[in-house]
C-alpha positions as CSV (number, residue, x, y, z in Angstrom):
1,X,-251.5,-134.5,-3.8
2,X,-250.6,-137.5,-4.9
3,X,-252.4,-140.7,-5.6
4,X,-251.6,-144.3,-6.8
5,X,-253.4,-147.0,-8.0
6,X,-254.0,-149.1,-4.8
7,X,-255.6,-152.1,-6.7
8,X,-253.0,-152.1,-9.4
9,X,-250.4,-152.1,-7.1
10,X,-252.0,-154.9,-5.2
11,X,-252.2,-156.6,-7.6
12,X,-248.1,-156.5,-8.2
13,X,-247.5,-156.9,-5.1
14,X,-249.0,-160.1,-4.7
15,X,-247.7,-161.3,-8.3
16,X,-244.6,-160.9,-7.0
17,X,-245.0,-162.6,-3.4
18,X,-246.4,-165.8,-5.3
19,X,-243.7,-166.1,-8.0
20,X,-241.1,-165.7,-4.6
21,X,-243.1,-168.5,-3.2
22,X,-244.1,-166.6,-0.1
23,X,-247.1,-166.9,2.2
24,X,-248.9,-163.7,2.8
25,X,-248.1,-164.5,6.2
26,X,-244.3,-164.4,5.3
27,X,-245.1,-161.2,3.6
28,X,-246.6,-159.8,6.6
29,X,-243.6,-160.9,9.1
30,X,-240.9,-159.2,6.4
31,X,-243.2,-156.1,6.3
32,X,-244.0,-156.3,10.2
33,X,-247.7,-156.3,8.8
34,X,-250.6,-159.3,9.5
35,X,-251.7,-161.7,7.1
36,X,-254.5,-160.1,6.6
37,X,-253.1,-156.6,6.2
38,X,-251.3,-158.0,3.3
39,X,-254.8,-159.6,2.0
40,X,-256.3,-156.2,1.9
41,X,-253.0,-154.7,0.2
42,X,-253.3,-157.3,-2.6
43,X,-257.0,-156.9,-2.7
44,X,-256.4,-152.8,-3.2
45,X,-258.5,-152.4,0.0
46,X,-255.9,-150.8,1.9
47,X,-253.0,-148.3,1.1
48,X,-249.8,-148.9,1.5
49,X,-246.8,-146.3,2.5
50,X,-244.1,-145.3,-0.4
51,X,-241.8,-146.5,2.4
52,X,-243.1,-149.7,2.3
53,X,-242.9,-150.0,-1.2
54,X,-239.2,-149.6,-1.2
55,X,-239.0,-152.2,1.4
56,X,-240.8,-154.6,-1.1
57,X,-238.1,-153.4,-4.2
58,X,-235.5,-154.5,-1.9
59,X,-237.2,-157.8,-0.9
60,X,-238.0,-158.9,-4.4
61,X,-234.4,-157.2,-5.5
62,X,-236.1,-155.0,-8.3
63,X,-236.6,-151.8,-9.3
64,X,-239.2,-149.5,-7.2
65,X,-240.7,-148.6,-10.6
66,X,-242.1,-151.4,-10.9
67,X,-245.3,-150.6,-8.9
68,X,-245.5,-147.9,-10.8
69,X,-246.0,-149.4,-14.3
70,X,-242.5,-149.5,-15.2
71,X,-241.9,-153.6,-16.6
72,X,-238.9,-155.7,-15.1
73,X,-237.9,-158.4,-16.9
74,X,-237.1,-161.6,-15.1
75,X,-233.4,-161.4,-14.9
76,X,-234.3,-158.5,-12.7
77,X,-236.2,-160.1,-10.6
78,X,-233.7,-163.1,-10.1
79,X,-230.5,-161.0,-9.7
80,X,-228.0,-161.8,-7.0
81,X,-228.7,-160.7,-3.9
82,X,-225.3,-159.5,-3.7
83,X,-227.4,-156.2,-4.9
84,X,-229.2,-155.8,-2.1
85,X,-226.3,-154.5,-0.4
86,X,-225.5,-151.5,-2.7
87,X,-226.1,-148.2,-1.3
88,X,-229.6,-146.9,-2.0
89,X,-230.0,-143.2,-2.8
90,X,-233.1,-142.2,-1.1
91,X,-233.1,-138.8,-1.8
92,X,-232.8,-139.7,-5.7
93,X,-235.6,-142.3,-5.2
94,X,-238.1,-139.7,-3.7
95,X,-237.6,-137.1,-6.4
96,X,-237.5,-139.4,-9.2
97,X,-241.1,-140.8,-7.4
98,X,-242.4,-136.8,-7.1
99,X,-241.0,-136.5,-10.8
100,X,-242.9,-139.3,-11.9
101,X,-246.0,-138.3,-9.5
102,X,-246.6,-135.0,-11.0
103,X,-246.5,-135.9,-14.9
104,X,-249.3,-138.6,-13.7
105,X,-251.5,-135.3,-12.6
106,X,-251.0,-133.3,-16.0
């Protein structure tokens, strides 16, 4: 099984929201989530899907390591959004997250 820090992640997320200058409202609306669905996320009072998280990496154009303690720097997080088009390997994303996943267990 695998499990992830809800509250540290939260915690990104909403880091991330406020230096993009978003609402958790506008969160919500690009996530298809309510405001306060986003407020619980933040607050690490609800879960949120993998799937979602790599909807967030594209949305804030960084890496999806990020949630999981990896750092970005900000060049990262201000890159062109001319990357958001590239093709995403999901496949690759998935068993780089399992990867990562299971050395968190041992």
């Amino acid at each position: 099984m695998i499990y992830m820090n809800i509250a540290k992640i939260g915690g990104k997320i909403q880091k991330l929201r406020q230096l993009k200058g978003l609402t958790q409202k506008d969160l919500g609306d690009l996530l298809g989530y309510s405001e306060s669905f986003i407020s619980y996320i933040e607050k690490g009072e609800r879960n949120i899907s993998v799937s979602d998280l790599h909807k967030l990496a594209n949305i804030f154009n960084i890496d999806h390591d990020y949630f999981f303690d990896k750092p970005i720097t900000v060049s990262q997080f201000r890159a062109d959004k001319a990357q958001d088009k590239q093709n995403i390997d999901y496949d690759e994303i998935i068993k780089n997250f399992i990867n990562y996943a299971k050395k968190q267990e041992k």
